[in-house]
DSSP file (Angstrom, degrees, kcal/mol; ACC not computed):
  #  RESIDUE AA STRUCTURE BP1 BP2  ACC     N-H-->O    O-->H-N    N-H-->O    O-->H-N    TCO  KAPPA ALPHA  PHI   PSI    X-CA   Y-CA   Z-CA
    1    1 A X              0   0    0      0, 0.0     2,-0.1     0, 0.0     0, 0.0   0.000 360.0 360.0 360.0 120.8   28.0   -4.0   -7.4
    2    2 A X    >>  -     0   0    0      1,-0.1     4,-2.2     4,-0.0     3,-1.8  -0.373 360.0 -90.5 -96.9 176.5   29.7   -6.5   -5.1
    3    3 A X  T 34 S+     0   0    0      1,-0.3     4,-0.4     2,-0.2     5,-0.1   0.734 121.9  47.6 -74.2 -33.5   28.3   -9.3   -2.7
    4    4 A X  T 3> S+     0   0    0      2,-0.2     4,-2.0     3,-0.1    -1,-0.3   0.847 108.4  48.9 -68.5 -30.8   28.2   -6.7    0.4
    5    5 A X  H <> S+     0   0    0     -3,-1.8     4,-2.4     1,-0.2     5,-0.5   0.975 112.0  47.3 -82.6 -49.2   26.6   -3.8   -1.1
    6    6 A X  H  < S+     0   0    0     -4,-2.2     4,-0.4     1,-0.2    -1,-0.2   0.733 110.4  58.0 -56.4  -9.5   23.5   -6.0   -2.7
    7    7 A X  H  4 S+     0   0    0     -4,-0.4    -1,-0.2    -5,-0.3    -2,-0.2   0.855 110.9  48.1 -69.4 -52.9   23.5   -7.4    1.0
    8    8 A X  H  < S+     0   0    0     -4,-2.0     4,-0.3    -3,-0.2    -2,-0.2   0.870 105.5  47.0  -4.2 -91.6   23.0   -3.9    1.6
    9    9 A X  S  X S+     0   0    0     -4,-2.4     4,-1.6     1,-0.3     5,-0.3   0.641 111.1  55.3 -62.6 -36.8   20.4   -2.7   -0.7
   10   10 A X  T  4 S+     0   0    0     -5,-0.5    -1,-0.3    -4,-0.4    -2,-0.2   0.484 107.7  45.3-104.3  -3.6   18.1   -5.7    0.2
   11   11 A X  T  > S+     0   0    0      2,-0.1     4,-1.0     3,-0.1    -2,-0.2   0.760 110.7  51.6-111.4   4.8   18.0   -5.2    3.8
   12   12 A X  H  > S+     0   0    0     -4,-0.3     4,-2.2     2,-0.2    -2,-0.2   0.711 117.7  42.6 -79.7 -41.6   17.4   -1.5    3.4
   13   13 A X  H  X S+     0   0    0     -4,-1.6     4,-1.6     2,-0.2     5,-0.3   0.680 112.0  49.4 -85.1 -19.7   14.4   -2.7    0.9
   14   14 A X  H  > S+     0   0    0     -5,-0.3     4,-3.0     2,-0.2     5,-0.2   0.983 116.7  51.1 -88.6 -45.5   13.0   -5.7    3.2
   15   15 A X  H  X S+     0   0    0     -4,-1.0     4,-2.0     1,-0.2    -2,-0.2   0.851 113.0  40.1 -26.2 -66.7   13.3   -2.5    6.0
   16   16 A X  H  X S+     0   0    0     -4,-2.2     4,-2.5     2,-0.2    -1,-0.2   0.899 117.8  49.4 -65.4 -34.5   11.3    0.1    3.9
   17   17 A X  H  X S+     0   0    0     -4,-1.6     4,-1.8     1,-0.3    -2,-0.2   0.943 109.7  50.9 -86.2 -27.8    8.9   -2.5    2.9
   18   18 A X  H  < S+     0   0    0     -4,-3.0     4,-0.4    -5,-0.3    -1,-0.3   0.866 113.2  51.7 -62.0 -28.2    8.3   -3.9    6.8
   19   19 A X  H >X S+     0   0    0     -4,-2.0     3,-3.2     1,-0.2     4,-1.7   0.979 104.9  45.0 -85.1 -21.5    7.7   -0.6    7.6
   20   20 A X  H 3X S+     0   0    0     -4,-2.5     4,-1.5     1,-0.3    -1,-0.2   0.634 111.7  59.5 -81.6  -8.5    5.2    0.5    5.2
   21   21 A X  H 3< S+     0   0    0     -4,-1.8    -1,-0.3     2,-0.2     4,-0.2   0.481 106.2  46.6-100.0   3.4    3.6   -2.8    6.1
   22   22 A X  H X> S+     0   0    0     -3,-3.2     4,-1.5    -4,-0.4     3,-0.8   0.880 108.3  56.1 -90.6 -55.8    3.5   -1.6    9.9
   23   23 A X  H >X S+     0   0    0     -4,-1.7     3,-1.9     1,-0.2     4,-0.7   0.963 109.7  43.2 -40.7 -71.8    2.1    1.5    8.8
   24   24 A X  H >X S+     0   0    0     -4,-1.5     4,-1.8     1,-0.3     3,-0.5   0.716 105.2  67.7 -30.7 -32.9   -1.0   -0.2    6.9
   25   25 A X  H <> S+     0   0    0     -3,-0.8     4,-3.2     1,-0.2    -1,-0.3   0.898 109.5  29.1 -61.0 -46.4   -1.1   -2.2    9.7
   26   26 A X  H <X S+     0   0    0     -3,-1.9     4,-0.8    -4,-1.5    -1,-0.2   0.296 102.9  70.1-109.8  29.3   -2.2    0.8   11.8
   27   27 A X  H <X S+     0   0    0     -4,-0.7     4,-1.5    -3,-0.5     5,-0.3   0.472 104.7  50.2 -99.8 -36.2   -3.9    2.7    9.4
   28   28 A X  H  X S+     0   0    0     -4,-1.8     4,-1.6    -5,-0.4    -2,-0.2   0.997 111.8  53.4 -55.0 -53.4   -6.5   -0.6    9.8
   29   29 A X  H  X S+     0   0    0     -4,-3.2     4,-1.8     1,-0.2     3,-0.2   0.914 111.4  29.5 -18.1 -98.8   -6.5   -0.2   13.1
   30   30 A X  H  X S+     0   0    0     -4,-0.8     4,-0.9     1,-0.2    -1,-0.2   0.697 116.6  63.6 -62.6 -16.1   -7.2    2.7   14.3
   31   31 A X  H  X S+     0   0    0     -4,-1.5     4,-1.6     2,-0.2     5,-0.3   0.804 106.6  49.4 -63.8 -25.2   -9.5    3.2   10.9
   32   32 A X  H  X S+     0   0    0     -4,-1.6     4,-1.6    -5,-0.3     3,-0.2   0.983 116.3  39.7 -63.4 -67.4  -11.6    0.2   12.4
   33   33 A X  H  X S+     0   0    0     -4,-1.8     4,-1.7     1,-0.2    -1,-0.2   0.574 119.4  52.0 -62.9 -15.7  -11.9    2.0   16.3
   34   34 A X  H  X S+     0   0    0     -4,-0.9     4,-1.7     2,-0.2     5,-0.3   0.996 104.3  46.5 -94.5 -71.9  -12.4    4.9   14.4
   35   35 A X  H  X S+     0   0    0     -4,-1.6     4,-2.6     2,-0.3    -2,-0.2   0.779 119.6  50.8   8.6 -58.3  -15.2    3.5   12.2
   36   36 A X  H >X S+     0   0    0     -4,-1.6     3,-1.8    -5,-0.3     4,-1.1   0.940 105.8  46.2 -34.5 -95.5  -16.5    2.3   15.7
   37   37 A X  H 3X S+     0   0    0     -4,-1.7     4,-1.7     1,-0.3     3,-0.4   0.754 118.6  46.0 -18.4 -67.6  -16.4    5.3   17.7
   38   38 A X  H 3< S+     0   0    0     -4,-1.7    -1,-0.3     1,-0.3    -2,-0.3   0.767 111.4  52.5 -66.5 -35.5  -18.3    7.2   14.4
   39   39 A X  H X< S+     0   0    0     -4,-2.6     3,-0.5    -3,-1.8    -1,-0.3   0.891 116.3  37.3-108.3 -56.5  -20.7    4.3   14.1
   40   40 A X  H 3< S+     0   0    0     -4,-1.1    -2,-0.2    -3,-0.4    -1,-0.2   0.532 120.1  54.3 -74.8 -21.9  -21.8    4.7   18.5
   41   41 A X  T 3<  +     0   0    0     -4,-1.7     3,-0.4    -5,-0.2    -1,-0.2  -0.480  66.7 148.5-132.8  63.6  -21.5    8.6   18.1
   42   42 A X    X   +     0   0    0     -3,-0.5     3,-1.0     1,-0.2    -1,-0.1   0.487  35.2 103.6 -52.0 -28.8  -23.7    9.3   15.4
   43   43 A X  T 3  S+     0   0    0      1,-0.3    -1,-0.2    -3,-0.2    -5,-0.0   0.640  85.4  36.6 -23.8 -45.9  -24.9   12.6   16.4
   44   44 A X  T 3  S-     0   0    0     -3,-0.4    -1,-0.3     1,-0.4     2,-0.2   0.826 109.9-118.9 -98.5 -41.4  -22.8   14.7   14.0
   45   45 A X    <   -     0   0    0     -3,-1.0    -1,-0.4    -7,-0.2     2,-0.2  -0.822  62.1 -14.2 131.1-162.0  -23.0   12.3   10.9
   46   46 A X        +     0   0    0     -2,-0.2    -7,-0.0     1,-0.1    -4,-0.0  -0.488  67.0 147.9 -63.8 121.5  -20.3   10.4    8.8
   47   47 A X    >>  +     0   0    0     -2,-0.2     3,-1.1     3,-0.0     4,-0.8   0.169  57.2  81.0-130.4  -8.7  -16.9   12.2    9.9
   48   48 A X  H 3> S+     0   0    0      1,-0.2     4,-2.1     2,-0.2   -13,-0.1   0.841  75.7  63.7 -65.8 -29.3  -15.0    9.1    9.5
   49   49 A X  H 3> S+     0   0    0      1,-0.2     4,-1.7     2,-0.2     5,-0.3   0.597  94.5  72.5 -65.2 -16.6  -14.4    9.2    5.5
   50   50 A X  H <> S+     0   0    0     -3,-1.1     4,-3.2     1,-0.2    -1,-0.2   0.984 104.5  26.9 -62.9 -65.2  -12.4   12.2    6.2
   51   51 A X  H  X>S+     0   0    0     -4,-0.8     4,-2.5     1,-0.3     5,-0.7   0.918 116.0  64.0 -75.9 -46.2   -9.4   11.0    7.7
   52   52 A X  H  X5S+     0   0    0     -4,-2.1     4,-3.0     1,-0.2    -1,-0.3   0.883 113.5  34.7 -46.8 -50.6   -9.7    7.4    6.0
   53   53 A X  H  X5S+     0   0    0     -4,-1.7     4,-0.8     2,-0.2    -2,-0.2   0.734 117.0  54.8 -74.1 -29.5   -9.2    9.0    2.6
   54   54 A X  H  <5S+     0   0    0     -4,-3.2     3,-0.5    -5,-0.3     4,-0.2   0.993 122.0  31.1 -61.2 -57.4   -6.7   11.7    4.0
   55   55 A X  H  X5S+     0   0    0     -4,-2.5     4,-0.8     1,-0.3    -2,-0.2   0.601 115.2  62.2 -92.5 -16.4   -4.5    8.8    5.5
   56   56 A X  H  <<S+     0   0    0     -4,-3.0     4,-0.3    -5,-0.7    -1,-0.3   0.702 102.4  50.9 -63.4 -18.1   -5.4    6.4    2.7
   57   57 A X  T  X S+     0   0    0     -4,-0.8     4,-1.7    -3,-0.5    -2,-0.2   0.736 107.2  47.6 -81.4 -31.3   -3.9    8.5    0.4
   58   58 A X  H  > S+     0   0    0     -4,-0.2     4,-2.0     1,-0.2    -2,-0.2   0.592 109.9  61.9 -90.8  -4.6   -0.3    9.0    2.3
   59   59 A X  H  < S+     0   0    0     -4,-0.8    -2,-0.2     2,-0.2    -1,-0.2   0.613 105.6  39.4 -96.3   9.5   -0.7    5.2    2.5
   60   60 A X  H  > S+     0   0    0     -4,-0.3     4,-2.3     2,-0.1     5,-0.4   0.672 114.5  55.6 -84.0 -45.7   -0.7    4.9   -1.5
   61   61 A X  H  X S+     0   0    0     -4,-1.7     4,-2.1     1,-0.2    -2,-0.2   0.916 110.5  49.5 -43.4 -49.7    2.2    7.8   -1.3
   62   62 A X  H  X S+     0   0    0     -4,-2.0     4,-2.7     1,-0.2     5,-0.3   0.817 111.9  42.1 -69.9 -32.8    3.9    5.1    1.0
   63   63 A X  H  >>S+     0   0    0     -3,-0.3     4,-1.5     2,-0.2     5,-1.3   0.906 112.8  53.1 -87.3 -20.3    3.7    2.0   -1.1
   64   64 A X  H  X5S+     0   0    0     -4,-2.3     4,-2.7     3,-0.2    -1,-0.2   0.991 112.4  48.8 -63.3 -52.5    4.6    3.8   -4.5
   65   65 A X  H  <5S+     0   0    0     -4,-2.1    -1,-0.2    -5,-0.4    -2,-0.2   0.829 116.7  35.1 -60.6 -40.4    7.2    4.9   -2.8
   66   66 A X  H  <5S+     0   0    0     -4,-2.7    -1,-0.2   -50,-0.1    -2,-0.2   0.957 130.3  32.4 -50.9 -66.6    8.5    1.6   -1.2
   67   67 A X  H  <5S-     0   0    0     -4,-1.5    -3,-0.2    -5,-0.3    -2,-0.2   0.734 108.3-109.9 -98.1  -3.8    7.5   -0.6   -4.2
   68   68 A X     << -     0   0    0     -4,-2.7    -1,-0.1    -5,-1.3     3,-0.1  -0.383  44.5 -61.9 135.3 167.1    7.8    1.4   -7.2
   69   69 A X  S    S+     0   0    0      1,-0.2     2,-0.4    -2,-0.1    -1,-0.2   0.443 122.5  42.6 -83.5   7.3    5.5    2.8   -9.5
   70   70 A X  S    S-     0   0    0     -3,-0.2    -1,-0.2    -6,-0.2     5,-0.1  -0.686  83.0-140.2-135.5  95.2    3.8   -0.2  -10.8
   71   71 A X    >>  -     0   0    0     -2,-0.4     4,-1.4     1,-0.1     3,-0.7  -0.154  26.2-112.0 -65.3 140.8    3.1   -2.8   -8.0
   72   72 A X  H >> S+     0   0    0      1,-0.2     4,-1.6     2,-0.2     3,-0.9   0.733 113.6  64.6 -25.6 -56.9    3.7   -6.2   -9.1
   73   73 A X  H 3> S+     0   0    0      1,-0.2     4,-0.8     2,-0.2     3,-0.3   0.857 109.8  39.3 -10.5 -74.9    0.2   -7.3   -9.0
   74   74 A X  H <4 S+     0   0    0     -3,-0.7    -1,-0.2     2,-0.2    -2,-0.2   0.364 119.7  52.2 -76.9  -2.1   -0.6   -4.7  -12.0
   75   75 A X  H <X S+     0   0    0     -4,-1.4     4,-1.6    -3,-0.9    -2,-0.2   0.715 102.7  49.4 -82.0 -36.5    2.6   -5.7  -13.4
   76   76 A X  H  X S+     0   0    0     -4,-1.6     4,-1.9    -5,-0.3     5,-0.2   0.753 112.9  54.1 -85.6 -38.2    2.4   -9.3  -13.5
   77   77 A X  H  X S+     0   0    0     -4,-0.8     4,-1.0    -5,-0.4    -1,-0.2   0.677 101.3  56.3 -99.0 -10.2   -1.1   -8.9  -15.2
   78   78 A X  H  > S+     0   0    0     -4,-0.2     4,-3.3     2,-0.2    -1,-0.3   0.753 102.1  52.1 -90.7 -20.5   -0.1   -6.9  -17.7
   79   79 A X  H  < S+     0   0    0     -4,-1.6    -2,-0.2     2,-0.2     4,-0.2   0.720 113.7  46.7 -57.2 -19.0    2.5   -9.2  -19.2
   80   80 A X  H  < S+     0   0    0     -4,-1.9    -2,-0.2     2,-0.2    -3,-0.2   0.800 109.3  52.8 -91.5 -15.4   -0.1  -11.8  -19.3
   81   81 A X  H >X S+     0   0    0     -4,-1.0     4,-1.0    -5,-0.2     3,-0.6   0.968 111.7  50.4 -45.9 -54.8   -2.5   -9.3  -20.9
   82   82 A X  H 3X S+     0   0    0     -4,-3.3     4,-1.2     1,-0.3    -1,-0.2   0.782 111.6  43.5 -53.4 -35.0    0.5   -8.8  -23.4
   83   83 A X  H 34 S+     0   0    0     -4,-0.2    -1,-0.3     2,-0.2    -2,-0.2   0.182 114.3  53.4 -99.9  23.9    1.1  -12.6  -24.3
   84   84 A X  H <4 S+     0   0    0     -3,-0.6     4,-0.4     3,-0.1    -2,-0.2   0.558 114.3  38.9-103.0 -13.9   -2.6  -13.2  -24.6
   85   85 A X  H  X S+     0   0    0     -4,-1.0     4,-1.0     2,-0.2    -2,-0.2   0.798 113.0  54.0 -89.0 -44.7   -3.2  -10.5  -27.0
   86   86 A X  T  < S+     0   0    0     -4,-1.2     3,-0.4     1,-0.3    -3,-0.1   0.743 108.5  49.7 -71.6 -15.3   -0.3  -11.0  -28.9
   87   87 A X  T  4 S+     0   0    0      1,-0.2    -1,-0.3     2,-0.1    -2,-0.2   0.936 103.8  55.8 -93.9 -36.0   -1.0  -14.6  -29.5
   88   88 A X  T  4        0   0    0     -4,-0.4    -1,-0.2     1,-0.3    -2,-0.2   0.641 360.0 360.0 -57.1  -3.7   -4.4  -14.1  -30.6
   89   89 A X     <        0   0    0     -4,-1.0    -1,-0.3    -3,-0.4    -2,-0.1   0.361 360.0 360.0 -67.3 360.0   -2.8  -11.8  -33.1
């Protein structure tokens, strides 16, 4: 892979990952006014959990998909899990 195509590839990934970070951004959002709204128009009960967990759920679909099936976070912490067991061995 030459010096244009990896030029490429990483602005195609800094792309996917700015958007999923737009989505999240306004999946807080409007979960917050939503949160609101349900919180001042109690009548009916909790209706708010619906939609958070319906749209929290395409916003784990989104990040697996951007970052990969093991996010760094849980990645990073299982290599030190792995050198911390393996030297106490």
């Amino acid at each position: 892979m030459d010096h244009h195509e990896k030029l490429v590839r990483a602005q195609r990934k800094v792309e996917e990952m700015t958007g999923f970070y737009i989505h999240f951004a306004v999946f807080g959002v409007v979960m917050a006014l939503m949160l609101v709204i349900n919180t001042m128009d109690s009548a009916d009960g909790w209706w708010v959990q619906w939609p958070f967990l319906g749209w929290g759920l395409g916003i784990l679909g989104h990040a697996w998909a951007v970052f990969g099936r093991t996010p760094n976070v849980i990645a990073n912490w299982q290599l030190r899990k792995i050198r911390q067991i393996k030297e106490r061995m």
